[in-house]
Each structure stands twice: as structure tokens, then as C-alpha cells.
C-alpha positions in Angstrom: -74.6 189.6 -101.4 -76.8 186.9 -103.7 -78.8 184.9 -101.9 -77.6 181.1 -101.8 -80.2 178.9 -103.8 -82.5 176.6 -102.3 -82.4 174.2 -105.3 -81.6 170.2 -104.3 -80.0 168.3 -106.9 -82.8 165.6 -106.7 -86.5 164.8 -105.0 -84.4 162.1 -103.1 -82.4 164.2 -101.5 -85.1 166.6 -100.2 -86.9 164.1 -99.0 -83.5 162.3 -97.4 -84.4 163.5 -93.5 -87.9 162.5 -93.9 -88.0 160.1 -90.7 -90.4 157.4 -88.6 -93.3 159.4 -88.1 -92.9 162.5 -89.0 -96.1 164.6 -89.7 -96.5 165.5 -93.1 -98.9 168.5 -95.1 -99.2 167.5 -98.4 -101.1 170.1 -101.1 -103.5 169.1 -103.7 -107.2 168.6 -104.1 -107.8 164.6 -105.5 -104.7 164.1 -107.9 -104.4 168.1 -108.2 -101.4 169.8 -107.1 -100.0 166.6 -105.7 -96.1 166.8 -105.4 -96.5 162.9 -107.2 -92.5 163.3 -107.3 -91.7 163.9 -103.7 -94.6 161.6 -103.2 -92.4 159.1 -105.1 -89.4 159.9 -103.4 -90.5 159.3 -99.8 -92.0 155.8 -100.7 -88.4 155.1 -102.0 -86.9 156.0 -98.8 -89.3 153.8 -96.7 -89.7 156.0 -94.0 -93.1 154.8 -92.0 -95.9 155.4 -89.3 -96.3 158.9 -91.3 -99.1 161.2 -90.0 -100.4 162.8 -93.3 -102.5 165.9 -93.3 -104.1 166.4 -96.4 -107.5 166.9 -98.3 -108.0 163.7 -99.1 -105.4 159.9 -99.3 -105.1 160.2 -103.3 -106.6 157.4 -105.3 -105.6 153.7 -105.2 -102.2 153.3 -107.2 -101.4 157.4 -107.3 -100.2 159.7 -105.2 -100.8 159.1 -101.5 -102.6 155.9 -102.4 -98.8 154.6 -103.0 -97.9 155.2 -100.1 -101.2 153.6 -97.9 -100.6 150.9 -100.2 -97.3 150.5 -99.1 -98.2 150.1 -95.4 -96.3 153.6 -95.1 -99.5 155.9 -93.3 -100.4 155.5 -90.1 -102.6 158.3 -89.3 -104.7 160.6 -91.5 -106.2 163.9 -90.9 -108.3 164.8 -94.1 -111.5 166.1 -94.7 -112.5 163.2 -97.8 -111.7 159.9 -98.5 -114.4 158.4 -100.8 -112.2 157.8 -103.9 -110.0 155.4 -102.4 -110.9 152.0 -101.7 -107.4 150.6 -100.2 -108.2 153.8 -97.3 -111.9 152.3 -96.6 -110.2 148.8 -95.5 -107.9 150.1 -94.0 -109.7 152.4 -91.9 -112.5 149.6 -91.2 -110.3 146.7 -90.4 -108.2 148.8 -87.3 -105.0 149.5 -89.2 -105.3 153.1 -90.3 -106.1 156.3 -87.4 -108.3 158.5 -89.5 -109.4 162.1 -88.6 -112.1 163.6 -90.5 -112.8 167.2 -90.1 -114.8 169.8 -92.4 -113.1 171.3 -95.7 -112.9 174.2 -94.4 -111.9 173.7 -91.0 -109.0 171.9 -92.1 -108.0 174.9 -95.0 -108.3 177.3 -91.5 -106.3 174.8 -89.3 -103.8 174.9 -91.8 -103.8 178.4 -92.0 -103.8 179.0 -88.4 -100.3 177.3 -88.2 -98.9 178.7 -91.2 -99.9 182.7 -89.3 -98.7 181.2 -85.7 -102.1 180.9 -84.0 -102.5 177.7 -82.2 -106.5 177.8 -82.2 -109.5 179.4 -83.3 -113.1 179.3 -83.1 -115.6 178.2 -86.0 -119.6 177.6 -86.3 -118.0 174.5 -88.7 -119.4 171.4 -87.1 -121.9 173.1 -84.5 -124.6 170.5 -83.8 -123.0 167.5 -85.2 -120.6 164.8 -84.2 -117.6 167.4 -84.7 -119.1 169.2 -81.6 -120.4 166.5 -79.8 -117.2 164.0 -80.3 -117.7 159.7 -80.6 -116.6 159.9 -84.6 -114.9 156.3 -85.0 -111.0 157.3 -85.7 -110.1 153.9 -85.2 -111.3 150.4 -85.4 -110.4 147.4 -84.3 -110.4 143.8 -86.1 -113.7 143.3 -85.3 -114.9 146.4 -86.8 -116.2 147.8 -83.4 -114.6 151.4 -82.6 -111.7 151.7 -80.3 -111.0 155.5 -80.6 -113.4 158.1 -81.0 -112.8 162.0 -81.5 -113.2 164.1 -78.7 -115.6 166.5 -78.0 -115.0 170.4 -78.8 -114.3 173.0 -76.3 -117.8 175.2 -77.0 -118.0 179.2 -76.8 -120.7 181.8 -77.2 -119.5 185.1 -78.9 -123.0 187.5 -79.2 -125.5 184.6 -78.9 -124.0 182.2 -81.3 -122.1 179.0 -81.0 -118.8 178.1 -82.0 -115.9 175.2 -81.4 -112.4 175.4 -80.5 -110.2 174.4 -83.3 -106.2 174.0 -83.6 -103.4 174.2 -85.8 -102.2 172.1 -87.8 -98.7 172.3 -88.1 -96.2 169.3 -90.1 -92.9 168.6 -89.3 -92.6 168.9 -93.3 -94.8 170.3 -96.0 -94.9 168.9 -99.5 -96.0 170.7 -102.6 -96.2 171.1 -106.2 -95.6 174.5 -107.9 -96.2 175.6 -111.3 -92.9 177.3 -111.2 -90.1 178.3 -109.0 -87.7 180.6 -108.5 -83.9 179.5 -106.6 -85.0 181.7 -103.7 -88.3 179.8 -103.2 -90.5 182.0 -104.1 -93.6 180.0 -105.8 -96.2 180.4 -108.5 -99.2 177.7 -108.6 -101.2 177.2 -111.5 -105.1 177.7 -111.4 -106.7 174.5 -109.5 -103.8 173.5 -108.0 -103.7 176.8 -106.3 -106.3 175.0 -104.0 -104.5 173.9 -101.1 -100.6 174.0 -102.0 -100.1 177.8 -100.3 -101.7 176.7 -96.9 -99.6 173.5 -96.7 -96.9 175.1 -97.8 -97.0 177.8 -94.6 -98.1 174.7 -92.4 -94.9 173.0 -92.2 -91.4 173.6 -90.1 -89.7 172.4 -93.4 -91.4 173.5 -96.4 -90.5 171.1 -99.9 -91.5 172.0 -103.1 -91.3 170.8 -106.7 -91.7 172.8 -109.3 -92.5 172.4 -113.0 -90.0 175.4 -114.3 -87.1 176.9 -111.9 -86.0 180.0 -112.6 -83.2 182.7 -111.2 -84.1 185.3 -108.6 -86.5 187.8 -110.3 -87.5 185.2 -112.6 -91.2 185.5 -110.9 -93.1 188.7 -111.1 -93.1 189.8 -107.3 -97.5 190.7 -107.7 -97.1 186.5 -109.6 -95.7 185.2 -105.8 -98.4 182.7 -104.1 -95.8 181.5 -101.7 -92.9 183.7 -100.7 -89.5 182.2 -100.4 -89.0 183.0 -96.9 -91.4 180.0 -96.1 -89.5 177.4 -98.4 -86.6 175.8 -97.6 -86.2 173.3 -100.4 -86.8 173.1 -104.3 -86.8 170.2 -106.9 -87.2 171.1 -110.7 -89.4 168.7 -112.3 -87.2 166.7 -115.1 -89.2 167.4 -118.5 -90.1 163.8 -119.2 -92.1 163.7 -115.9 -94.2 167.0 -116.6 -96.6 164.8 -118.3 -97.6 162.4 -115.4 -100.6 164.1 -114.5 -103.5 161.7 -113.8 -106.8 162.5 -114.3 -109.4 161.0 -111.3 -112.4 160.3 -112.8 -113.2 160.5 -116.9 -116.5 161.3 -117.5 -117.0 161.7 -121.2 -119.9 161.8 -123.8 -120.7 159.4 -126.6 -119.2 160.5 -130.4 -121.4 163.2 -131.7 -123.4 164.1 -128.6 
């Protein structure tokens, strides 16, 4: 018996149950790997008071800055924000929750939900303000702290230290995939492969879009980053859109150097 396809007529569509604040993984490192077109798709629908989880809030005008420009994030758990100014003023003037944790930390916490284990323990963050709590996650107007992260739950496993860490898990995970296949099984491309397979394990609804869609088989099965059974949704790309990549910063060298 074929298996029926996963493949949703539009980004629109997939994103159509998105609702009031629902918690959201996104993948991508900077403007890497971000699903710009879902991304897109869920500003349209105006859904609002989202929780993102993600590396970082995009940059201002692309991506996730779209939608903190558009009043449409309420909290963020990321682990860097420094390329986005709209996120600083937000942040500082009391109307943006902001939870900064590690790199790493956040990569395990999101792989922790995608394997079903609600906590772990790390050395990340011994001896710091992770472990000792009081970072400002939100302001108020006056730019005086009105929330502060708690402290960590602290154990010893053969003399060393470590802190108590949980899942991350997202009502909804939004990726971008080099290619596809109608069973949503998913191939990411080089750097993008960066955080797009923990996200995409992370959420309860998994949504992917994907440069090229193909029929089952259409991916070699050693090629799978993502296996199907984790996706429920897929959006092909439309050709004139494969362009829109942005680049974040352009550093570049004088004629001749």
C-alpha cells in the first residue's frame, strides 16, 4: 500500500493552524537554513505572542527579524542575538522575554526533546550566571529588570559539577531542506545542516520546505538527515524563490588585493 504524501499545496496552508502562542523551533544558523518561506507564511497569517526557539532572531528586515518587526514574538529562547538591532530595543525597553542559554546547551536541549528525555546534566554554564540564575529576561520601561532566570538545579557526578537542563520541545518546528522526498524524508545541504535536524525532531508538528521534492526513493536512504517519520508536512520551494538567499554580512577585499 503507497504511502499517502505529506506534500501541502502551499506554505500558507502548512502554516494555517499556526495559533496565539504557540511555541515554535525554527532551524538555521544567522540567515542559514532559515525556512524564509514559512517564515513568510506565518507573518501573513498574523498569528501572535509566538515563543520562538531558535539560534539566533534573524537580522532586521529577514527572516525572524519580520516577524519581531511585526510585533509577532513574544518570547525568545536563543543562544545570540547581536546582529539584530530591532531585538536589542526590544529586549531593553520591556516588550520582548528573552532567554539566553549556551550554543550548545540549546543544540542538546533540542536534542533532548527530539530523543524524549525531559532533562540532562551539562558542565555548560558552571560558574556563571547560567548556574547562579539573576540573567535579566525581561525589562521593564525603565530599563530596570523585572524577570531574571532562575538558578540551576546543581549535581556532582565523580567530583565534577554539572546543571540540570530541559527539553525543549515546540508545538511546531519549521525548517528548510535542500531536498525532500513525499514521505518526508529530508536531505540538508552543507551549513544549513547546522541546526535544521535538531529542530526538526524538537517539534509535535514538524514543517518543512524544501528546495527540490521528489517521489519515495527519490533520496538515497545513507542521503536521509531527517527521516520521514518525524515530518508531518512538506512545501516545495517555487523555482523563482530558490534565489532569495540573503547573505548577513559582506566582507569583501578591494579590486586586485
Amino acid at each position: 500500500m503507497p504511502l499517502p504524501s505529506k506534500l501541502v499545496a502551499s506554505a500558507e496552508e502548512a502554516v494555517a493552524d499556526i495559533a496565539d502562542g504557540a511555541t515554535i523551533a525554527i532551524g538555521g544558523f544567522g540567515v542559514c537554513g532559515i525556512p524564509s518561506l514559512l517564515i513568510e507564511a506565518l507573518l501573513a497569517r498574523g498569528s501572535r505572542s509566538l515563543h520562538v526557539i531558535s539560534n539566533n532572531c534573524g537580522i532586521d528586515g529577514w527572516g525572524l527579524g519580520r516577524l519581531l518587526q511585526a510585533d509577532r514574538i513574544e518570547r525568545l529562547t536563543a543562544s545570540y542575538v547581536g546582529e539584530n538591532r530591532e531585538l536589542e530595543r526590544r529586549y531593553l525597553d520591556g516588550r520582548l522575554n528573552v532567554e539566553l542559554i549556551p550554543q550548545g546547551t540549546l543544540a542538546e536541549r533540542l536534542r533532548a526533546a527530539g530523543a524524549g528525555i525531559p532533562a540532562f546534566y551539562t558542565p555548560a554554564g558552571v560558574g556563571t550566571a547560567v548556574e547562579d540564575g539573576g540573567i535579566p529576561t525581561r525589562y521593564g520601561g525603565d530599563g530596570v529588570p523585572v524577570e531574571v532566570s532562575a538558578p540551576r538545579e546543581v549535581r556532582f557526578w565523580d567530583g565534577t559539577k554539572y546543571l540540570l537542563e530541559r527539553w525543549l520541545r515546540a508545538d511546531f518546528a519549521l525548517v528548510r531542506a535542500a531536498r525532500g522526498d513525499i514521505a518526508g524524508n529530508l536531505r540538508f545541504a552543507k551549513a544549513a545542516r547546522n541546526f535544521n535536524p535538531l529542530v526538526a525532531a524538537a517539534g509535535r508538528v514538524t514543517i518543512a520546505e524544501c528546495e527540490a521534492v521528489s517521489d519515495l526513493g527519490g533520496i538515497e536512504p545513507d542521503d536521509v538527515h531527517t527521516p520521514g517519520v518525524l515530518v508531518q508536512r512538506i512545501v516545495a520551494v517555487r523555482p523563482e524563490m530558490l534565489a532569495e538567499k540573503r547573505i548577513e554580512r559582506v566582507v569583501s577585499s578591494p579590486a586586485g588585493a
